[in-house]
Phi, psi and omega in degrees: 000332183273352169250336158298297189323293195304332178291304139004264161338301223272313172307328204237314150314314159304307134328312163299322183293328225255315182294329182292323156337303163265342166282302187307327169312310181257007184258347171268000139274337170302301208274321177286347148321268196292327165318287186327290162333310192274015193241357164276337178259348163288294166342273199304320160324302195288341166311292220260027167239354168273326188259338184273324186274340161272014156163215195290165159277133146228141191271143124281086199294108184322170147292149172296149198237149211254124170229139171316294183294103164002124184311169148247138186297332169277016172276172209214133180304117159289107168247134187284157193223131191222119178257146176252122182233118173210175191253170166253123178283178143338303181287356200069030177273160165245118216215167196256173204253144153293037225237192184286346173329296199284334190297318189281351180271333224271298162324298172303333189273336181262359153252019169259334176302297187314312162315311171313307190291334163322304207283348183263336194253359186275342179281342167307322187322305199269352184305350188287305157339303170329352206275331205290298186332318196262015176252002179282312189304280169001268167322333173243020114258018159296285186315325207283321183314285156331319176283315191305285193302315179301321165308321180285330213269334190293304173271028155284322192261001177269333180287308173325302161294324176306281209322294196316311196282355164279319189283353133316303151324300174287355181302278205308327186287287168321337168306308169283333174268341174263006170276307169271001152309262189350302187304295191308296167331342198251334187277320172266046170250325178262009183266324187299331199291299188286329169269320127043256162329277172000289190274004189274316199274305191287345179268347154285254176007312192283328192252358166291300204278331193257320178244236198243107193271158163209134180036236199281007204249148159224136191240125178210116175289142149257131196259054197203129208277093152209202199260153175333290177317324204240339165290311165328305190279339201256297184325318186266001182272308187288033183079006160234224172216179161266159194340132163205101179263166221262345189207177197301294201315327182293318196288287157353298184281349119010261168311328174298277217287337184285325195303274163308010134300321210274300215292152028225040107336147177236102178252136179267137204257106192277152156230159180315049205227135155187180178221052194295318200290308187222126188318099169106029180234082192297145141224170177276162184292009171264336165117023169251164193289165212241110182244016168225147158205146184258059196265166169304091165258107186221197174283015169229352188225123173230115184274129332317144208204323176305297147121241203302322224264336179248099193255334202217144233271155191214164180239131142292145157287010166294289211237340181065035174296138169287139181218143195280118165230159165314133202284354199245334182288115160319130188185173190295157190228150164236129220254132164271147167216000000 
């Protein structure tokens, strides 16, 4: 809108110059149009008043002259005026004098010529008024122009509201999906929470009825290959940890149920056991200190043996000794609920 405006201004500034122009312009053939006339019409007057005083009048009505400009109601008829002058002979003929008379009509018929030919060649002159006519269309096809544009400026700001009030619309809309967008986001954070819960409670559930309870404990082998970290993470999505028994007898019904799970193979297991946060300070993965421990001995070998490089604690399924192993080597995991 602020650049139609300036153009506008700007459009209508140029037109007011423009219009002053052609007025100054025609007001200024006008006034040499009419000097001219009045200096054609003093001329003639002195003519014709140098033939009344040297002799008769015969009047003449000029032929009309075709002029461009529009009569004017005061103007005043122009006459040629011819003087005649002769004697009467003896036969009674009348014959014109041959004197200075006749030298002097014969100068007034070549300075009647001469006017004429003035008078003929001055409306090419004066035809320059004519010019207004084609600068009024001109203005009224400005306006007429103008008008065209204020109608497009018009349905341009009628389109421009349909669009607002549609893009109010889609405002008001998006607003509302992002309002249920919310609702949703909130409703499956809490159906995720509760399936969560669920799988926690089935996987208690799963692991009482499928593996080996002591008291308040439920014990469940996963027979499937995986890292200490990734053992962790599955025993606690289903609601538990991994194995972490707190004393011999517990640890005993333990090596039992893994051993008769195996045998009669020997496989090794990960348990809750390790010593990431600090080197040679076992704890369980709830994070209390670890106060039985069953490690692996003979005469070539002794557990713990690994240092930086062996954090986390594994059982054989054999003999159901502790062995120090690398947290990332994959292997069977056994699960608490």
């Amino acid at each position: 809108m602020i650049w139609t405006s300036i153009f506008l201004i700007l459009f209508f500034s140029q037109l007011c110059r423009s219009k002053a122009e052609v007025n100054e312009s025609a007001e200024r053939v006008d006034d040499e149009t009419s000097e001219m006339e009045n200096r054609l019409s003093a001329e003639e007057k002195n003519k014709d008043l140098e033939k009344l005083l040297l002799g008769h009048l015969e009047i003449t009505v000029p032929p009309e002259k075709h002029v461009l400009l529009p009569p004017k109601t005061g103007s005043k008829l122009s006459f040629n005026i011819t003087l005649i002058s002769g004697s009467r002979n003896e036969n009674g003929m009348i014959f014109q004098k041959p004197d200075e008379e006749d030298q002097e009509e014969e100068e007034a018929e070549e300075t009647d010529e001469e006017a004429s030919k003035k008078d003929k060649v001055l409306p090419t002159i004066t035809a320059q008024p004519a010019t207004t006519l084609p600068a009024d269309d001109n203005l009224s096809y400005i306006l007429s122009r103008l008008s065209g544009i204020e109608a497009a400026i018009h349905r341009l700001n009628v389109q421009f509201y349909g669009l607002d009030v549609k893009v109010t619309q889609m405002s008001q809309s998006v607003s509302k999906m992002r309002t249920k967008l919310d609702e949703a986001e909130d409703t499956i954070s809490t159906v995720s929470e509760m399936n969560a819960r669920n799988q926690r409670q089935i996987g208690h559930i799963e692991g009482c009825l499928k593996g080996k309870r002591y008291f308040r404990k439920c014990y469940l082998i996963f027979q499937h290959f995986e890292n200490y970290a990734t053992a962790q993470q599955l025993c606690h999505s289903r609601g538990g940890n991994l194995a972490m028994p707190i004393d011999q007898n517990e640890f005993a019904a333990l090596a039992q149920y893994v051993h008769d799970a195996f045998f009669p193979f020997n496989w090794p297991i990960w348990i809750g056991i390790n010593d990431l946060r600090s080197e040679g300070m076992y704890q369980f993965e709830n994070g209390y200190r670890v106060s039985y421990f069953n490690w692996y001995k003979d005469h070539l070998v002794t557990q713990p043996n690994g240092g930086i490089l062996e954090n986390c604690v594994s059982i054989s399924s054999d003999d159901g000794k502790w062995w120090d192993n690398d947290c990332s080597r994959r292997m069977y995991y056994i699960c608490e609920y």
